[in-house]
C-alpha positions as CSV (number, residue, x, y, z in Angstrom):
1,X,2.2,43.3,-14.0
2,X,-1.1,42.0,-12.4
3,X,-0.6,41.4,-9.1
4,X,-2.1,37.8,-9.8
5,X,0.5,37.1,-12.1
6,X,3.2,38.5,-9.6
7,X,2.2,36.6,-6.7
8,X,2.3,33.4,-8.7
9,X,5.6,34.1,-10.2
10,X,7.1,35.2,-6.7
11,X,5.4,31.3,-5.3
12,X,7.5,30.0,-8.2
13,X,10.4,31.1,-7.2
14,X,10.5,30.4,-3.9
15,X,9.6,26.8,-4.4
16,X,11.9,26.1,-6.6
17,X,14.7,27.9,-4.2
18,X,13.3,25.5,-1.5
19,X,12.1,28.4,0.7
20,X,9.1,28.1,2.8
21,X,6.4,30.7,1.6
22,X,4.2,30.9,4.6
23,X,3.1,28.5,8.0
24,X,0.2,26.9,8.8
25,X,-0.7,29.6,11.6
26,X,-0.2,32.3,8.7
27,X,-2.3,31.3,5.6
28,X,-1.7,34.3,3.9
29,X,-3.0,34.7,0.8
30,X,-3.8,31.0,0.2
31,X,-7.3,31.8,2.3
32,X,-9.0,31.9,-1.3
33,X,-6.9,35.3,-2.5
34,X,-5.2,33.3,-5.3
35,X,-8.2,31.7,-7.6
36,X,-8.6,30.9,-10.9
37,X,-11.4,28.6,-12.9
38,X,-10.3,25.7,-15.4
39,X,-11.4,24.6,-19.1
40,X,-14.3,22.8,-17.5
41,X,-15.5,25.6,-15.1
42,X,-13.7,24.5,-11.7
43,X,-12.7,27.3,-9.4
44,X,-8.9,25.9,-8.1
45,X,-7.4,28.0,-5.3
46,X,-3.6,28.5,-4.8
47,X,-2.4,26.6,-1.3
48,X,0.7,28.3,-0.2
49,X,3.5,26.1,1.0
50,X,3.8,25.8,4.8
51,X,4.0,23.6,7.9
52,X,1.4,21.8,10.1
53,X,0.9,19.1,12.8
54,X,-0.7,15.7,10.8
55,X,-2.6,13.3,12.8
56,X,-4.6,13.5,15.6
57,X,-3.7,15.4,18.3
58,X,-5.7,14.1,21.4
59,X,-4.4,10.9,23.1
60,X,-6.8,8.0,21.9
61,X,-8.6,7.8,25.2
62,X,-9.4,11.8,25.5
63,X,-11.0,11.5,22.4
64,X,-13.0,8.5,23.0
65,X,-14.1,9.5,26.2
66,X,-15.1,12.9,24.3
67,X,-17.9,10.9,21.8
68,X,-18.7,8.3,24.1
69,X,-20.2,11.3,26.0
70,X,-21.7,12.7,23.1
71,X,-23.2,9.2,22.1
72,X,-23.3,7.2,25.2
73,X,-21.1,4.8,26.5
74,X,-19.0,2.5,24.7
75,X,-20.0,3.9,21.6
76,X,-16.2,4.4,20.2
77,X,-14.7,0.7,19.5
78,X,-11.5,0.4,20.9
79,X,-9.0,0.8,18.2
80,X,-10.8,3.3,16.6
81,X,-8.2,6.0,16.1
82,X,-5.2,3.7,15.8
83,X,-4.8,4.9,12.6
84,X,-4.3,8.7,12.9
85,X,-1.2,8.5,14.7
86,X,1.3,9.0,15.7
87,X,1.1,13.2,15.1
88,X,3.4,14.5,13.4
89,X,5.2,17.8,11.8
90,X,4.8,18.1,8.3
91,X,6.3,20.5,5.3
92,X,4.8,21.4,2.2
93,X,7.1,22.9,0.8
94,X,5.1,23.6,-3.3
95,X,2.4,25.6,-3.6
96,X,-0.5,24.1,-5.6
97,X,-4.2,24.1,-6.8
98,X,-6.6,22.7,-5.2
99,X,-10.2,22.4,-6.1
100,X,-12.5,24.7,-4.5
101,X,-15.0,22.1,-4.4
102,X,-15.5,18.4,-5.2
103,X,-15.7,17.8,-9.0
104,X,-19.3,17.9,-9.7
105,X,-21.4,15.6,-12.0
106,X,-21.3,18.2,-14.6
107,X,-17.8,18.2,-14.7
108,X,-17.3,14.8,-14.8
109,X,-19.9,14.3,-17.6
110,X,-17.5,16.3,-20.0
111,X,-15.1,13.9,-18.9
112,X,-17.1,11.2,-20.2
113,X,-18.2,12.3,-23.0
114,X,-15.2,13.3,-24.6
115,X,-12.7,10.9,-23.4
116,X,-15.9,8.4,-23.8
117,X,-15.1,7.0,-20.9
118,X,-16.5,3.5,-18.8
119,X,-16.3,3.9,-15.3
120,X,-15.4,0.6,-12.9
121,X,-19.3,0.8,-12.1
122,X,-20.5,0.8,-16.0
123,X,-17.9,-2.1,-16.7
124,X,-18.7,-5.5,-17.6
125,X,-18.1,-8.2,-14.8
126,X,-19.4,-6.6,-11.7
127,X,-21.0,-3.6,-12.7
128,X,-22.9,-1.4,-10.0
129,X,-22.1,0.3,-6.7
130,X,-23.0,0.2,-3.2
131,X,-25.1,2.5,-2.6
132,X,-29.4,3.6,-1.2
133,X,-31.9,1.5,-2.2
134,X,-35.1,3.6,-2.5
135,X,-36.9,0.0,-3.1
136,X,-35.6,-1.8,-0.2
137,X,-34.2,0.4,2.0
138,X,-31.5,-0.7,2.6
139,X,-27.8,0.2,2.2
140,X,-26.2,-2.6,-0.4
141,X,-24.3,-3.0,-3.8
142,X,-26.7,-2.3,-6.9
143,X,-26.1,-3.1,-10.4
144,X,-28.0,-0.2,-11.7
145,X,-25.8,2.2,-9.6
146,X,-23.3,4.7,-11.1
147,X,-22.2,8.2,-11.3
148,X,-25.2,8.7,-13.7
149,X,-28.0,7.1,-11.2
150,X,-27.3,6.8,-7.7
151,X,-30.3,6.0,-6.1
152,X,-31.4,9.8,-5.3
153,X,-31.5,12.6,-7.1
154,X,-28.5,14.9,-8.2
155,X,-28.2,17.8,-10.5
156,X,-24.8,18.7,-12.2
157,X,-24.1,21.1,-8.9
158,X,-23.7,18.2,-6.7
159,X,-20.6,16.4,-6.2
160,X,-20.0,13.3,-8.6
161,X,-20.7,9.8,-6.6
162,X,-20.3,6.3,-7.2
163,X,-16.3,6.9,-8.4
164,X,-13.8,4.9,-7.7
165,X,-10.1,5.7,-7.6
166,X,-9.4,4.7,-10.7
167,X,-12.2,6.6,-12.1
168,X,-10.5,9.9,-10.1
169,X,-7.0,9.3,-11.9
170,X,-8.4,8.9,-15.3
171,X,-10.6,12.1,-14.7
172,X,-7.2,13.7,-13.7
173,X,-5.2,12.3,-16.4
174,X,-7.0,13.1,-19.3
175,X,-7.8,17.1,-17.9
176,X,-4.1,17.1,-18.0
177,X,-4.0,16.2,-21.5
178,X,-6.9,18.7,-22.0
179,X,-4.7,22.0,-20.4
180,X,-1.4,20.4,-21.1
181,X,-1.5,21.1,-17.2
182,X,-0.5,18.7,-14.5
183,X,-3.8,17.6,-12.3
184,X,-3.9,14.5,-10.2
185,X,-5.4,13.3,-6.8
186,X,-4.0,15.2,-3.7
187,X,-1.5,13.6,-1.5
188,X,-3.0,12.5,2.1
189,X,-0.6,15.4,3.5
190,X,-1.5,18.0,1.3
191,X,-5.6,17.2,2.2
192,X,-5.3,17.7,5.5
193,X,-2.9,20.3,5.7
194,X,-5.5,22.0,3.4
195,X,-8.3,20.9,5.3
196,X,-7.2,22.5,8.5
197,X,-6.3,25.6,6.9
198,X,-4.0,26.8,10.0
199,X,-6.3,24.9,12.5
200,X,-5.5,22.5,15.3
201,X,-8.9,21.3,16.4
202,X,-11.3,18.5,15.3
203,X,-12.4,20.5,12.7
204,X,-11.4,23.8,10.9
205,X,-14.9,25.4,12.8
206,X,-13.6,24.0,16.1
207,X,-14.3,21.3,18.6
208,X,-17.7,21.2,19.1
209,X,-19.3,18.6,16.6
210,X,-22.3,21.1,15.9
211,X,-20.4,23.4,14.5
212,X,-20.3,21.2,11.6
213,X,-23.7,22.2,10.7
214,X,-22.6,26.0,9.5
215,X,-19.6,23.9,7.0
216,X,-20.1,20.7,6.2
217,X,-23.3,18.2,4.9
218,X,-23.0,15.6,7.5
219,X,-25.7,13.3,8.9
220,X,-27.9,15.9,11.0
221,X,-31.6,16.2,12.1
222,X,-32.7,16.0,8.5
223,X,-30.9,12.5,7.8
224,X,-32.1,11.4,11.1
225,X,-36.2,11.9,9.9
226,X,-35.4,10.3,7.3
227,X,-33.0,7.4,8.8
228,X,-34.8,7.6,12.6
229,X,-32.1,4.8,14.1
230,X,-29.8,6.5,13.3
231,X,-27.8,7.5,16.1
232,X,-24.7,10.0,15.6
233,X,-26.4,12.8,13.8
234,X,-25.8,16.9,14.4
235,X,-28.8,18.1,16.4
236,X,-29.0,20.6,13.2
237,X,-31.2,20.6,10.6
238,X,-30.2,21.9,7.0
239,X,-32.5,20.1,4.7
240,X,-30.6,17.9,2.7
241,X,-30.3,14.2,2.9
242,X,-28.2,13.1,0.7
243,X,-25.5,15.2,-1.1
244,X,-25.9,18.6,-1.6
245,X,-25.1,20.4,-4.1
246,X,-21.1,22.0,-3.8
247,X,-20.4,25.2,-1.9
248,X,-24.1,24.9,0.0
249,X,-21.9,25.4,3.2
250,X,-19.2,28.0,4.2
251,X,-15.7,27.4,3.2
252,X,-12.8,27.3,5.6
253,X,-9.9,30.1,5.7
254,X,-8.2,28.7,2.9
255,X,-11.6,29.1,0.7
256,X,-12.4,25.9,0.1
257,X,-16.1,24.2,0.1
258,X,-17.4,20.8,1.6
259,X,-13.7,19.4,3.4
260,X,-16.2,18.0,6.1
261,X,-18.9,15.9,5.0
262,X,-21.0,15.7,1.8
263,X,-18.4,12.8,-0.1
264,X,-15.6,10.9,1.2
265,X,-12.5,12.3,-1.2
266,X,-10.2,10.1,-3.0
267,X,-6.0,10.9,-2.0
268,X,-3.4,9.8,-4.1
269,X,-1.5,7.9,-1.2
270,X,-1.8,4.1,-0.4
271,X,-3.5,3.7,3.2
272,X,-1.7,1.6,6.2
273,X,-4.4,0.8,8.6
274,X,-2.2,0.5,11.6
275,X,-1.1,4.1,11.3
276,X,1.6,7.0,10.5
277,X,5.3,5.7,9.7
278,X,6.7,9.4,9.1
279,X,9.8,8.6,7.6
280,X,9.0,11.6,5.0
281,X,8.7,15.1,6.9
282,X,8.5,16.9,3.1
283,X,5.6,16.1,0.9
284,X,5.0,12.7,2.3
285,X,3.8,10.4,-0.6
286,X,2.3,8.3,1.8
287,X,3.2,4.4,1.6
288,X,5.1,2.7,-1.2
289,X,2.6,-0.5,-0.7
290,X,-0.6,-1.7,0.1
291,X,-4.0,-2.4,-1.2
292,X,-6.2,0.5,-0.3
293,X,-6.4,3.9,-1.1
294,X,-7.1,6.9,1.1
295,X,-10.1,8.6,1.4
296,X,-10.3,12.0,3.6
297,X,-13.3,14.1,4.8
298,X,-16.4,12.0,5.2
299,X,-19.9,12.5,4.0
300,X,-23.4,13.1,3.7
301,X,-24.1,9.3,5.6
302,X,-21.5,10.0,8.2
303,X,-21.8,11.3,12.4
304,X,-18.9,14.1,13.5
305,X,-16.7,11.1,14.7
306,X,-16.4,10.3,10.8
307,X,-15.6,13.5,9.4
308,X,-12.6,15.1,11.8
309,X,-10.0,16.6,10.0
310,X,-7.4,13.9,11.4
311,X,-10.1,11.1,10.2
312,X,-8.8,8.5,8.2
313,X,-10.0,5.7,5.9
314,X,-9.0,3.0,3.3
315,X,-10.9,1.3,-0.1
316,X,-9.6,-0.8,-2.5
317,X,-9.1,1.0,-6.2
318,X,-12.1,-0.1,-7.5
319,X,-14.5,0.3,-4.8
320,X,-17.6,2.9,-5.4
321,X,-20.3,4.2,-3.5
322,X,-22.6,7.0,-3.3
323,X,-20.5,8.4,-0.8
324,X,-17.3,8.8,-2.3
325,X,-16.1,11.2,-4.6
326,X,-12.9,13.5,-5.3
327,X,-11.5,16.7,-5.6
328,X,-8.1,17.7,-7.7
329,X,-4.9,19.3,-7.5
330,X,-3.1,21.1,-10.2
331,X,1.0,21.6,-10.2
332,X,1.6,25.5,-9.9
C-alpha cells in the first residue's frame, strides 16, 4: 500500500476511535508530509489532531508594554487584547485539510464562472468594497471594487480580495459539490492551532516582530515609501505593497504559506468581542450567537501588533475589503 494511503487510513482510524494522533509540541508528519492538490489546483496539507494553548499567553500589560516600546508610548489602546483571552487548552481531536495557501484569484474565478456566481460586492444595492483609492488616496468604500478590481494590481497567484464571508462559504459549498468532498471555512481553533504549528510565541518565527519579514507580507519598509505616515511597519524591505502573490514567503512547520500577513482569513466561528468563554475544550465551534465573523492572521496593510498568532478580529458577513480573504478546510 502507498504509504500516503496508509498514513491516511491509520489518521482515520484513530479519529474515529477518539485517540489523539499527535501534540502540538510533536507535529509529526502534519509539517507538510501529508499533501495533496484539489480539482482546481490547491495544494491542501493534512493537520494531524493534537493539543495546544489558544489565546494569548502574555498578561495584557507585558504585551503592551512590549509594542509601546517598539512604537512609543501609549501606542497600544487600553483594551486592546481583551479579546484574546482568557488562554486556554484546546483538543483537536480530527485530522483535516487545510489549504496550503489562501485561495487565489485564479481559483476563485473557476468558482465564478461555473457556479456563475455574484459576489456581495457585484450585487445590486450597495455594490463595491472598501478598499485603496489610487485617485484619492485614500482608504474608503468604492463601488467599482471587487475580487475582479481591487484598486492595485493582482495576477491569478495572488490571494483573492474583496470577499466577504458569504462569498468564502458559497466558494466552499459549491467545491464540495464539485469533489463530492466536504470543504468549508476553518474553525477559529483549528486556525490558530494550525497557525502556530507547535509554537508558543507571537508568531510561529518567534518574538521578535522582524522576523515576520522572512514569513509573512505585512506592512514593512516597502509600504512605509509608499504610505510615509505610516508608523508600525517591519524595518524590512521585501518589495511588495500590496498583496503578494501566495507562497512568496516561507511556510511554518506545518507547511503552510502566508498565516501572518498578506489577507485577513475568514473562520467559520461567530466572534465575541469581549473574549474567550471556553466552555468547549474539543473542536470549539466558537459562539452560538452574534453578528460578526472571525477573521485570523492579518495582512498586507497591517503592523506586527495586527498579525500575532493569538490576534483576533470581527466583520459582519457581508463586509469586504482588499484585505480580507480566505483559506479552506477539507473533512479527512
Amino acid at each position: 500500500m502507498d504509504r500516503r494511503v496508509w498514513w491516511i487510513a491509520f489518521l482515520t482510524w484513530m479519529a474515529l476511535n477518539g485517540l489523539r494522533v499527535t501534540t502540538a509540541a510533536e507535529p509529526g508528519p502534519a509539517g507538510g508530509a501529508a499533501q495533496v492538490t484539489n480539482s482546481v489546483g490547491m495544494k491542501l496539507v493534512l493537520i494531524s489532531s493534537g493539543a495546544f494553548l489558544m489565546g494569548n499567553g502574555e498578561s495584557a500589560e507585558d504585551a503592551a508594554a512590549a509594542f509601546n516600546k517598539i512604537y512609543g508610548a501609549d501606542f497600544v489602546k487600553p483594551g486592546f487584547f481583551k479579546d484574546e483571552y482568557p488562554q486556554h487548552r484546546v483538543r483537536i481531536t480530527r485530522p483535516f485539510y487545510l489549504g496550503a495557501c489562501h485561495v487565489t484569484r485564479g481559483q476563485f474565478r473557476k468558482f465564478v464562472e461555473d457556479a456563475e456566481y455574484t459576489t456581495d460586492a457585484e450585487k445590486g444595492g450597495k455594490p463595491g468594497a472598501l478598499g485603496w483609492n489610487p485617485e484619492t488616496k485614500k482608504l474608503g468604500f468604492n463601488e467599482n471594487f471587487s475580487w475582479r478590481s481591487s484598486g492595485f494590481e493582482q495576477t491569478d497567484d495572488h490571494p483573492v480580495i474583496d470577499v466577504s464571508w458569504n462569498d468564502a462559504v458559497a466558494f466552499c459549498k459549491w467545491l464540495s459539490r464539485k469533489e463530492d468532498k466536504t470543504y468549508r471555512l476553518p474553525t477559529e481553533a483549528e486556525w490558530e492551532y494550525a497557525c502556530r504549528a507547535g509554537t508558543t510565541t507571537r508568531y510561529f518565527s518567534g518574538d521578535d516582530p522582524q522576523t515576520l519579514a522572512e514569513v509573512g507580507n505585512v506592512a514593512d519598509a516597502s509600504f512605509k515609501a509608499r504610505f510615509p505616515g505610516s508608523r508600525y511597519t517591519l524595518k524590512a524591505k521585501d518589495g511588495f505593497i500590496f498583496t503578494a502573490p501566495v507562497a512568496s514567503f516561507k511556510p511554518n512547520a506545518f507547511g503552510l504559506y502566508d498565516m501572518h500577513g498578506n489577507a485577513w482569513q475568514w473562520c467559520s466561528d461567530r466572534y465575541d468581542p469581549k473574549g474567550y468563554t471556553p466552555a468547549a475544550k474539543d473542536d470549539p465551534p466558537g459562539p452560538i450567537s452574534g453578528d460578526l465573523r472571525v477573521l485570523r492572521g492579518g495582512s498586507w496593510v497591517d503592523g506586527p501588533i495586527y498579525t500575532r498568532s493569538a490576534k483576533r478580529s470581527g466583520l459582519t458577513p457581508g463586509n469586504r475589503s482588499d484585505f480580507t480573504g480566505f483559506r479552506v478546510a477539507r473533512a479527512l
